[in-house]
N, C-alpha and C positions, 0 to 999 in steps of 0.2 A: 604509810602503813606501818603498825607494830609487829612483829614480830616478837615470841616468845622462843627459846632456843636452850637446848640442852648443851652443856660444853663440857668437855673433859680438862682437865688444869692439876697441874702437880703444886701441891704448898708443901712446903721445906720448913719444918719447925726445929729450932734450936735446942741442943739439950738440954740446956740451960733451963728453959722451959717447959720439958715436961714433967708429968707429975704423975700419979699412980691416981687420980679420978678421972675418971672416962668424960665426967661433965665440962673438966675444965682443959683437956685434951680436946676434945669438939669446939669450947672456946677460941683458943687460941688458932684452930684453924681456920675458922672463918673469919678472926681476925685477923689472919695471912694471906689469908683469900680475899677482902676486902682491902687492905691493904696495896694486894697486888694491883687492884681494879678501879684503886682510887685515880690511879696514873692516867687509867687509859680512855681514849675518847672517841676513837673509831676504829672500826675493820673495814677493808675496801670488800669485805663479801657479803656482811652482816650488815654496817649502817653503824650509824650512832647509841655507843654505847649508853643505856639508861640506866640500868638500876640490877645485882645479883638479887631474885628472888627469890629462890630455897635450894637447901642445899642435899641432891637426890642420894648421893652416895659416898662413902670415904672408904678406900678402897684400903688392902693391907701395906703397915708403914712400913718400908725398906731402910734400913739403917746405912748411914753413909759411913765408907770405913774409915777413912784420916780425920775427920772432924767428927764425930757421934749424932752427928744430927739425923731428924727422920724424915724421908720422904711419903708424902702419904697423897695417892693419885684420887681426887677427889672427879665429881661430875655434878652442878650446880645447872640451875634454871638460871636464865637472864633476857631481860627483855632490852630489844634493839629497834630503833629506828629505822626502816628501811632506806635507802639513797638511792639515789636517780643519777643517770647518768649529768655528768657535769655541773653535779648539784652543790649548792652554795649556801650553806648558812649564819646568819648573822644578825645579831640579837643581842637584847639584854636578859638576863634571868632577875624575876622580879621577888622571887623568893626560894627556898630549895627546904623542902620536909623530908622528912625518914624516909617517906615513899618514892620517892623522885621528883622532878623539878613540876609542879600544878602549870606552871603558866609560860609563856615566853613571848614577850613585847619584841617583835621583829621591826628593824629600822630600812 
């Protein structure tokens, strides 16, 4: 079963990086938000992480004081996996698109 799921998640952008256009400020956080999410592969509540779909909300950025950096509490759509009690997956991925993995040859 898929599951679609709203999550809250804080991205920490660099000052380095920001800039005074709004376009390229929304950039960079879902490239910190992708970023974050390339790492991760499960939650034992949600299942197998798939794919961040849209991204609903970027909340107001809080400025960190010793480093200048902003925090900014974002709320993204992402679809999971559902897992089964004692459940076991193992496979090969036979290819992987923009959208998330089309197929999976299981051994």
């Amino acid at each position: 079963m898929f599951l679609k799921v709203q999550l809250p998640w804080n991205v920490i952008i660099p000052a380095e990086c920001l800039d005074a256009k709004g376009l390229m400020l929304q950039r960079q956080i879902i490239i910190r938000l992708l970023e974050a999410f390339s790492s991760k592969k499960a939650t034992q509540e949600l299942g197998y992480f798939l794919a961040v779909t849209t991204l609903e909300n970027i909340g107001e950025g809080k400025v960190r004081q010793h480093t200048g950096d902003v925090l900014f509490p974002v709320v993204f759509s992402s679809h999971f996996q559902a897992s089964q009690g004692g459940d076991f997956k193992r496979g090969s991925t036979q290819g992987v698109e923009a959208w998330g993995v089309p197929e999976m040859r299981t051994s």
